[in-house]
C-alpha positions in Angstrom: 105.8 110.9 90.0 104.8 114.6 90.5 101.3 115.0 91.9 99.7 118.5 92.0 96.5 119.2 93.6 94.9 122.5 92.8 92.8 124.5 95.1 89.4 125.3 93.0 87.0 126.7 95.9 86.9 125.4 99.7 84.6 122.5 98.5 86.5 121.4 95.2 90.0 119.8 94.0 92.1 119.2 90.8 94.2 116.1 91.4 97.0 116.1 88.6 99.6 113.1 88.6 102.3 113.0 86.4 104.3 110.0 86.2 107.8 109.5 85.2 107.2 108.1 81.9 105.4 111.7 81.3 101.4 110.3 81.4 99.4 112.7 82.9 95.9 111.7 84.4 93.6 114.1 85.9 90.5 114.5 87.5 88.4 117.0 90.2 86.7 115.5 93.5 85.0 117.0 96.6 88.0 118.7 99.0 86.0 117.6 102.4 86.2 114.1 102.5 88.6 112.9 99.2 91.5 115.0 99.7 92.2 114.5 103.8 92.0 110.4 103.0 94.6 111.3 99.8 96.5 112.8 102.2 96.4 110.5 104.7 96.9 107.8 102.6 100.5 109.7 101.1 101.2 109.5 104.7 100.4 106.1 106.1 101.9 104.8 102.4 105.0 107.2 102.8 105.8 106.0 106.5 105.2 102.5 106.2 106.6 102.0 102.3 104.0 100.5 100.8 104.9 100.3 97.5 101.7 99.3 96.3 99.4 101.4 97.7 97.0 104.2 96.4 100.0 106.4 95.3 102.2 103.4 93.8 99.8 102.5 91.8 98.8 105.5 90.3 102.5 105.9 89.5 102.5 102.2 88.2 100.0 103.4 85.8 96.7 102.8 87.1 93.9 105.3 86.9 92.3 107.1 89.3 88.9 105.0 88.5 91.2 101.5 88.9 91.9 101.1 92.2 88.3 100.1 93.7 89.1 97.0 91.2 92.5 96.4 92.4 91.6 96.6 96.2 88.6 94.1 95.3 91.0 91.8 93.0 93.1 91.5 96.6 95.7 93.8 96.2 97.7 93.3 99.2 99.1 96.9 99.4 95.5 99.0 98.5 94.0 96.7 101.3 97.1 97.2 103.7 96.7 100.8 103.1 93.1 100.9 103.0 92.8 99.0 106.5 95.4 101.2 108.2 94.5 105.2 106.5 90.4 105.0 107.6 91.6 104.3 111.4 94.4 106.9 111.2 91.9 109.4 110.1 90.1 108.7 113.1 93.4 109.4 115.8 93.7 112.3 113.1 90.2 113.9 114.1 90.4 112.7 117.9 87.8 110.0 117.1 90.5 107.4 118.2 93.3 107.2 120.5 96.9 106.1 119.0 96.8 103.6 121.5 94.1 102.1 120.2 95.4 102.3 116.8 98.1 100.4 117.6 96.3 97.8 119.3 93.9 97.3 116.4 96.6 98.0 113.5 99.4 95.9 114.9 97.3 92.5 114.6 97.8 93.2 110.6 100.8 95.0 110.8 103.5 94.2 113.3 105.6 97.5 112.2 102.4 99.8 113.5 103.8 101.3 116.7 103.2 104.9 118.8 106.4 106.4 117.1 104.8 105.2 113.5 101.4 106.7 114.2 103.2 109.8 115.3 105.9 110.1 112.4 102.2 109.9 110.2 100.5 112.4 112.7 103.2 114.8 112.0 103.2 114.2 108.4 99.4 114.5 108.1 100.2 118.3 109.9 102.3 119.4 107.8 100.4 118.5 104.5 97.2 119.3 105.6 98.7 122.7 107.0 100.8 123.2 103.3 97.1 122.6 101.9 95.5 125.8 104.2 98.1 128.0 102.7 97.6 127.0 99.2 95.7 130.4 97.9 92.7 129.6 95.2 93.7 128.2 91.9 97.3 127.8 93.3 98.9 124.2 93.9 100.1 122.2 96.1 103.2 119.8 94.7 104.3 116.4 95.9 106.1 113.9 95.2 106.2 110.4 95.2 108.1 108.5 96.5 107.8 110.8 99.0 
């Protein structure tokens, strides 16, 4: 799956996934708060697999508007995601210590570690930093699997 986020203003994003079986969904959110968590979430998903996460289930064929349902419906790898991106945005803004990630993480997660939270720390830098230099109306591309 290709996934192309456009840079619209400082305050606005385009989110364009294109999956392998050439479906294209689309849609434009807020930049401040959406795209960091989208970001994180490739991250955390990307380091830990999670197959079934935010970004595998876009690529399964879900929409955008979906996944609220399938995290509520019990989704084991949107709430696995879900419980481990909203603390990791916290180390991520110096809100939290990866110690106490860990400590917190690791009760549902035994693969959540220091070297995990820094593999994701690292990962988060470098998208987030490929993001800065993306001029307006210019993209960003990723893909996933990452």
């Amino acid at each position: 799956m290709k996934v192309v986020l456009q840079r619209i203003t400082n305050d606005r994003h385009r989110m364009v996934v294109v999956r392998a079986d050439g479906l294209r969904i689309e849609a434009e959110f807020e930049t401040r708060s959406v795209l960091l968590h989208d970001l994180v979430h490739y991250a955390v998903e990307a380091e830990a697999g999670i197959a079934d996460g935010f970004w595998g289930l876009l690529a399964a064929g879900k929409h955008f508007d979906e996944l609220p349902a399938w995290e509520a419906a019990g989704n084991h790898g949107i709430k696995l995601a879900e419980s481990l991106v909203g603390p990791m945005q916290s180390v991520w803004a110096g809100k939290a210590t990866a110690e106490r990630y860990v400590e917190l993480a690791g009760k549902s997660a035994p693969f959540v570690d220091i070297a995990f939270v820094e593999r994701v720390q690292e990962r988060i830098r470098s998208l987030w930093g490929q993001w800065r230099a993306t001029p307006f109306h210019e993209t960003l591309e990723l893909s996933w699997p990452a």
